[in-house]
Residue frames as qw, qx, qy, qz and C-alpha x, y, z in Angstrom:
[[0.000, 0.890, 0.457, 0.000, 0.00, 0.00, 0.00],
 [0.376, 0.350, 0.030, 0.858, 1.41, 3.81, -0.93],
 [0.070, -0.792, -0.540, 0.276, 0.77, 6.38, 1.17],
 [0.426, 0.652, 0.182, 0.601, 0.74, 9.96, -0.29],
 [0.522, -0.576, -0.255, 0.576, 2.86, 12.02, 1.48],
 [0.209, 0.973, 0.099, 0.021, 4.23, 16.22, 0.62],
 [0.697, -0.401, 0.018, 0.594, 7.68, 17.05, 0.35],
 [0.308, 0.944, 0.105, -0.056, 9.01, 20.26, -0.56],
 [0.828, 0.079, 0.308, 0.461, 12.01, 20.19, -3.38],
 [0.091, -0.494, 0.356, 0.788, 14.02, 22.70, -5.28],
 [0.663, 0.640, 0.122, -0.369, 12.15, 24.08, -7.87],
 [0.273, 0.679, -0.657, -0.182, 15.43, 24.05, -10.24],
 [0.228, -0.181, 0.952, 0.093, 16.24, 20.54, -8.99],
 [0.619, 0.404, 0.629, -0.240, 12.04, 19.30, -9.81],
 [0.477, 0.766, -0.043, -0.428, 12.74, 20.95, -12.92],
 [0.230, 0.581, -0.759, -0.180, 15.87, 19.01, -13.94],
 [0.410, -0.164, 0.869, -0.222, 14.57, 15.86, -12.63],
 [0.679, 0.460, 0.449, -0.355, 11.58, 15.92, -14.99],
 [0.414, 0.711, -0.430, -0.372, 13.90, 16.73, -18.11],
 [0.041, 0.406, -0.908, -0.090, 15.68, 13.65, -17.41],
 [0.717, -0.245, -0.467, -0.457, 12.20, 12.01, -17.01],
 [0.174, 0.198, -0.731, 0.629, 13.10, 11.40, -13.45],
 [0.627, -0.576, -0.426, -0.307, 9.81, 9.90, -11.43],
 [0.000, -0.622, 0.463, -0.632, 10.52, 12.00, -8.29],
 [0.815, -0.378, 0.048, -0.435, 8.26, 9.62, -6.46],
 [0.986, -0.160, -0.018, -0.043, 10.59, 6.63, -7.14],
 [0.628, 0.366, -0.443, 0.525, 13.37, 7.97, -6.70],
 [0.332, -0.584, 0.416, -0.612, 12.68, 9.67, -3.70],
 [0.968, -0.215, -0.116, -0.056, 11.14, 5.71, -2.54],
 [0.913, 0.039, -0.241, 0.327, 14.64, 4.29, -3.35],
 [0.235, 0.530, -0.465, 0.669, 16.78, 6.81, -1.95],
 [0.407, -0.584, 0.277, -0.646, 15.05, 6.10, 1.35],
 [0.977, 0.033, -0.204, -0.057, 15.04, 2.42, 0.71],
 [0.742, 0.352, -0.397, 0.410, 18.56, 2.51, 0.37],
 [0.187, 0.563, -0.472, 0.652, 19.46, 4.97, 3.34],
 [0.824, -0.417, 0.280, -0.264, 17.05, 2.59, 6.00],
 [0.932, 0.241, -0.195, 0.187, 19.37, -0.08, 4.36],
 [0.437, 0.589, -0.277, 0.620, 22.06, 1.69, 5.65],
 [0.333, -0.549, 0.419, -0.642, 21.37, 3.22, 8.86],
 [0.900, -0.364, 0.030, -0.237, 19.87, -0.53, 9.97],
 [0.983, -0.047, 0.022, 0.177, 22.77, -2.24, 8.72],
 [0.072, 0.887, -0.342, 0.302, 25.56, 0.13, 9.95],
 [0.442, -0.711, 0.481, -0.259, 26.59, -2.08, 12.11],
 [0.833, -0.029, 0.552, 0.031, 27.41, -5.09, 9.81],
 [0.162, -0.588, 0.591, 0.528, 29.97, -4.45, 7.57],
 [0.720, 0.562, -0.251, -0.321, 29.71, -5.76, 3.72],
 [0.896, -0.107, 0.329, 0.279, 31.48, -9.26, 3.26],
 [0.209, -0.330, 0.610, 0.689, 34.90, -8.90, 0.94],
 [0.462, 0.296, 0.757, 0.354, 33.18, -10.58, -1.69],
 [0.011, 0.900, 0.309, -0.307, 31.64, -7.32, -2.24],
 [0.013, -0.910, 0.265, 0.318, 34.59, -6.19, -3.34],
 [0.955, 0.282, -0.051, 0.081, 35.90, -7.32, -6.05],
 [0.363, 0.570, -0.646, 0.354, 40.04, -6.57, -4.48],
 [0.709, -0.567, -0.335, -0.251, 38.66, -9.25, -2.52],
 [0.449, 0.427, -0.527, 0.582, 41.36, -9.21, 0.68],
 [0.406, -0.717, -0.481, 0.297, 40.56, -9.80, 5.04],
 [0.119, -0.217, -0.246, 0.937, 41.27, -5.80, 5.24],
 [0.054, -0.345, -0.598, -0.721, 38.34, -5.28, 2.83],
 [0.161, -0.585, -0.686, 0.401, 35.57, -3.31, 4.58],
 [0.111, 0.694, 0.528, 0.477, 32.99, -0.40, 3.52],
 [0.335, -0.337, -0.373, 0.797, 33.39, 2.95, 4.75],
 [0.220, 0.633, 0.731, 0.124, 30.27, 4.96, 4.88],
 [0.197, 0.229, 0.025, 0.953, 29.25, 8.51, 3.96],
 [0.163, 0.363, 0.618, -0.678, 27.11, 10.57, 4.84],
 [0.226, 0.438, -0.222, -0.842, 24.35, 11.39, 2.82],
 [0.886, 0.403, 0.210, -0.089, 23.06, 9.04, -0.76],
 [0.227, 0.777, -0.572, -0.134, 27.09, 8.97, -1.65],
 [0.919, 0.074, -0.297, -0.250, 27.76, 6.11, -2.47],
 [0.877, -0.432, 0.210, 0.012, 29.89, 3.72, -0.13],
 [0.524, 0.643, -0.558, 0.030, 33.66, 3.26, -0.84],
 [0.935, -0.207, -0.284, 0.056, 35.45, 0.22, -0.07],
 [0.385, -0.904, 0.182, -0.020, 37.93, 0.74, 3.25],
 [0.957, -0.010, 0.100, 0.273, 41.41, -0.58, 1.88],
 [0.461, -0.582, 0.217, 0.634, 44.75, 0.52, 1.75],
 [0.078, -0.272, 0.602, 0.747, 44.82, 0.46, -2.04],
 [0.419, 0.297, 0.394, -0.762, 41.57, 1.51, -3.10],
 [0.458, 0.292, 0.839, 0.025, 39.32, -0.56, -5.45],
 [0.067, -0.022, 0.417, 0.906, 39.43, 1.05, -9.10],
 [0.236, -0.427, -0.683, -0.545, 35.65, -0.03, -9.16],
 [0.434, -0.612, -0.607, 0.262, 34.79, 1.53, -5.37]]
């Protein structure tokens, strides 16, 4: 079930979002999807495999924000 909620966006940004055909609804969904993902599971680290320089130092260091995750290694991962 959806519930319809109000949020109030930069005009400029609602405006670039729609050029790109950007459904603000679902992106706004997954960006919250992704950042409960996050906050729940802050406290369980990403297996190596994750990473493809797979190695036991391998471990995700988070940002703040919807930036994406980079992987915590001495010699950073060309694809992290």
């Amino acid at each position: 079930m959806k519930k319809n909620v109000m949020i109030r966006i930069d005009e400029n940004l609602v405006l670039k979002a729609k050029e790109y055909g950007l459904n603000i609804s679902k992106v706004s969904e997954n960006a919250l999807k992704e950042m409960i993902k996050r906050i729940e599971g802050s406290n369980n680290p990403k297996e190596p495999k994750d990473c493809p320089d797979d190695n036991e130092n391998s471990r995700v260091e988070p940002r703040a924000g919807f930036e994406p995750a980079t992987c915590g290694l001495r010699n950073r991962c060309s694809t992290c």
